[in-house]
C-alpha positions, 0 to 999 in steps of 0.5 A, spaced: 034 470 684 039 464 681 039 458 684 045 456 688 050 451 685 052 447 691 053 446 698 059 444 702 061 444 710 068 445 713 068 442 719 074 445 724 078 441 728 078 441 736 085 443 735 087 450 741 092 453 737 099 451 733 105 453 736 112 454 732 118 459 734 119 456 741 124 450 744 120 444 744 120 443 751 119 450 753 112 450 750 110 444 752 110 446 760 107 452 758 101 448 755 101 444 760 101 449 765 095 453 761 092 446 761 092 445 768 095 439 767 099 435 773 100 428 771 103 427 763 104 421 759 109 421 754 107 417 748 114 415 742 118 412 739 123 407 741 128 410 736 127 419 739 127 415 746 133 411 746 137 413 741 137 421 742 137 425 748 130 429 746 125 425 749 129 425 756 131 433 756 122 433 755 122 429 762 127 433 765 123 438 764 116 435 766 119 433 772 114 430 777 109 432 772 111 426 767 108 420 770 110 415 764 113 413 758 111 408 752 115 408 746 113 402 743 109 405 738 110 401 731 108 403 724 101 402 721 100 402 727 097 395 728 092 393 734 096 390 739 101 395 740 095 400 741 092 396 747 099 395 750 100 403 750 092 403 751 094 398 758 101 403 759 096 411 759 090 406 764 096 404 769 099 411 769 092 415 769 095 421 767 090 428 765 094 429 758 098 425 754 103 428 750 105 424 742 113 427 741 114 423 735 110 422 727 103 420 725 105 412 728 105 415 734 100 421 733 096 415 731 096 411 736 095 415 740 089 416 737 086 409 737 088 409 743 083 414 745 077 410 742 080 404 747 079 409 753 073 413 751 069 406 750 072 401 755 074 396 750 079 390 753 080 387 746 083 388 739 078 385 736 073 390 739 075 395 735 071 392 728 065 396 732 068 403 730 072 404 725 069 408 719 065 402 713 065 403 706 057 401 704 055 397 699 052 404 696 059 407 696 057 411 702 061 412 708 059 409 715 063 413 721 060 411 727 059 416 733 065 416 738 065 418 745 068 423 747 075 421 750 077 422 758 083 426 756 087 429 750 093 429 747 099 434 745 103 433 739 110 435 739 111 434 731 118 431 728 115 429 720 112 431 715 105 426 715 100 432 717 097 427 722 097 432 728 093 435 724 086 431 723 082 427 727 083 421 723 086 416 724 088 408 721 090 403 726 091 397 722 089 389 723 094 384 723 088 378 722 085 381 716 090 384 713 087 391 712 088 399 715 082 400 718 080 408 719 077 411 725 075 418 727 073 422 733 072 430 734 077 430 741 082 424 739 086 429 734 091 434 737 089 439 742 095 442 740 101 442 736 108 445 738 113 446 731 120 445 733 125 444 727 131 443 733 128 436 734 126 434 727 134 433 726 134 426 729 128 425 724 131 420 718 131 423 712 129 417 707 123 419 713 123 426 712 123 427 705 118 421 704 113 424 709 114 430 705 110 427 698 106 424 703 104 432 705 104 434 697 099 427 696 094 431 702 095 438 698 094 435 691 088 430 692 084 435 697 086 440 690 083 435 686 077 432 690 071 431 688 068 435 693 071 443 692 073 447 698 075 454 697 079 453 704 082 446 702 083 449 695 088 455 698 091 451 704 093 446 698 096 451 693 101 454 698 102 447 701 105 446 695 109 452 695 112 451 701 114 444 701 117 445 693 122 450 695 123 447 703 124 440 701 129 441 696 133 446 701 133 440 706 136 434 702 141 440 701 142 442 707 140 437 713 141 443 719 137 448 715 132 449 721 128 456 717 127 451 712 125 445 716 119 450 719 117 452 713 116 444 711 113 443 717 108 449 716 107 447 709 105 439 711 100 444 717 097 448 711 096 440 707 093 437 713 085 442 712 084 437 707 084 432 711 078 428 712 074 434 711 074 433 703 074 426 700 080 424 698 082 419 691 087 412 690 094 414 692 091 415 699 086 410 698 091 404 695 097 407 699 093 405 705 093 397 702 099 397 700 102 399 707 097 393 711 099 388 706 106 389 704 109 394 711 111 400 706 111 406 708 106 411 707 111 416 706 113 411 700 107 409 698 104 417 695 113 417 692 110 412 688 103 411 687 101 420 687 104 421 680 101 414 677 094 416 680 094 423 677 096 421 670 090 416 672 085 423 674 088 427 668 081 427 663 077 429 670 083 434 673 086 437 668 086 445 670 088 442 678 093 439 674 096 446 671 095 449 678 098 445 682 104 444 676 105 452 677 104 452 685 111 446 684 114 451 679 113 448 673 108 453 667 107 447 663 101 444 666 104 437 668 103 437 675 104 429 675 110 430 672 112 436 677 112 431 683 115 425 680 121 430 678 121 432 686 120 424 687 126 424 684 131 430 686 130 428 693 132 421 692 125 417 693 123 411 690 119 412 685 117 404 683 113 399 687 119 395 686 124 399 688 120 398 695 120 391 696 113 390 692 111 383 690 108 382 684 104 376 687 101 381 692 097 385 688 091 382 688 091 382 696 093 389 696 087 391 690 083 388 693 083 392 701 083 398 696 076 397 693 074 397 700 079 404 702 073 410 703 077 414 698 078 408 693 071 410 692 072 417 691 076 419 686 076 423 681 076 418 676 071 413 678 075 407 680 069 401 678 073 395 680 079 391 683 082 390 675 083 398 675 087 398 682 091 392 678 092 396 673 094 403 676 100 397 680 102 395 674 103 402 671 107 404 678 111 397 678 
């Protein structure tokens, strides 16, 4: 009998099912109706709440059933703002929230659920449960409770946050993106409706896009393999290739919008369920000190990181090159080309990066969890430095 060659595990989310082919509104009162639910907090943007009509068509449709609205969700998804709308969700006492927006708010919400499940009253209480990077290089993810109710995603980008039961919820006082993670305070489920991602900005689509892309090609290149990662990544990477161009080209393309949406869903199986690399892990650094986007930070940082891994990744690089259409084997060099075509930045500068940021931002990364775990082995803040250097 020959010994086997590895173990692995791939835990499944607490995830009910992804609805795609109905209105928005049509699918989330069955959902609420199959969940029993009868008093419903809708957690947005301020832009999707009072700058379109679609939030308040939701509510229309919820009638009695929505017992409130919070839409000052704010990027990176800093503590206070999760406490004001964990004190908003409390005041309501709703039995469902549904997160109609992208992975701010789907964030938010998140964290939000860890305030609830453990009856924190402060933001400075949040350092008890946030995922550690050990002296060792190991992780510490504490345990949390389960929460008191659920949330229900009405997606509108690309980031694939409904998709994980991971969360990063930054701290303004120590400039760092801390990550969290909870089996329940993902999503429940998850309703697709490209009709209501036609308010979503296209620098904010597009670049969510990437972001997507940098979920399917660091699971590809994890450390740690996983068949069903290795072949949601390679579809994901078809998917989007082909649907992302045809969205830039035509904005109103719902067939196309869907496909990109189902394209992010299959990239969301890597997350946190394989050990990501440094275009997610100096990404999350970059947007805690400098406030970019995380969209932007994998346009600019996911080709520089894969040049990076290229000695320990070479054949995944091929792959991932033939899966963007591409059959010379230079998979960064296929994602900085659709960098380009769809309009994003593709230099830290161009995204308003200081010089003079960069050790703050090297130094959060060394302490990022997948800083730690990539494919070619990150030692020391003068190697995050230089991977700045190269994308600047």
């Amino acid at each position: 009998m020959t010994q086997q060659s590895n173990a692995g595990m791939h835990e499944f989310l607490a995830q009910d099912r992804v609805i795609w082919g109905k209105p928005a509104a049509k699918a989330m009162i069955e959902e609420a109706d199959r969940r029993q639910a009868r008093r419903i907090f809708i957690v947005t943007s301020k832009t999707l709440n009072r700058n379109t009509v679609a939030v308040e068509s939701l509510r229309r449709a919820l009638g009695p059933r929505c017992v409130g609205t919070f839409d000052e969700c704010q990027e990176h998804t800093p503590r206070p703002s999760v406490f004001a709308a964990a004190r908003a969700v409390r005041a309501a006492e709703p039995d469902l929230i549904v997160t109609f927006g992208g992975g701010t708010a789907i964030d938010t919400v998140k964290v939000l659920l860890i305030v609830l499940a453990h009856g924190l009253a402060e933001p400075k209480q949040l350092d008890d449960y946030h995922i550690r990077v050990n002296p060792d290089g190991s992780r510490h993810a504490p345990v949390i409770k389960v929460p008191p109710l659920r949330q229900v995603v009405i997606s509108t980008t690309l980031s694939a946050a409904e998709f994980s039961n991971l969360a990063g919820c930054s701290d303004p006082e120590r400039g760092v993106k801390d990550a969290y993670s909870g089996r329940e305070i993902g999503a429940a489920s998850v309703i697709l409706d490209p009709a209501v991602t036609v308010h979503t900005p296209e620098w904010l689509w597009l670049s969510t896009g990437i972001r997507a892309i940098d979920h399917a090609v660091e699971g590809l290149c994890s450390i740690e393999s996983s068949p069903l990662v290795e072949a949601t990544a390679l579809q994901s990477l078809r998917l989007l290739s082909r649907s992302l161009d045809k969205t830039k080209q035509a904005p109103g393309d719902l067939a196309a919008r869907l496909e990109s949406m189902q394209g992010a869903w299959l990239s969301g199986f890597a997350i946190f369920k394989v050990p990501f690399g440094a275009s997610h892990g100096i990404g999350h650094s970059l947007g805690a000190v400098t406030g970019m986007s995380h969209g932007y930070t994998s346009c600019v940082m996911l080709p520089h990181v894969m040049r990076f891994n290229r000695s320990h990744r070479a054949e995944k690089l091929a792959q991932i090159a033939s899966a963007l259409g591409r059959g010379d084997g230079d998979g960064a060099g296929a994602v900085s080309r659709l960098v380009e075509r769809l309009g994003m930045p593709t230099r830290l500068r161009d995204a308003g990066v200081q010089r003079a940021q960069f050790d703050k931002i090297a130094s959060g990364a060394m302490g990022n969890i997948w800083v730690r775990t990539n494919p070619r082995p990150i030692r020391e803040q003068a190697d995050v430095i230089n991977l700045l250097d190269a994308a600047w």
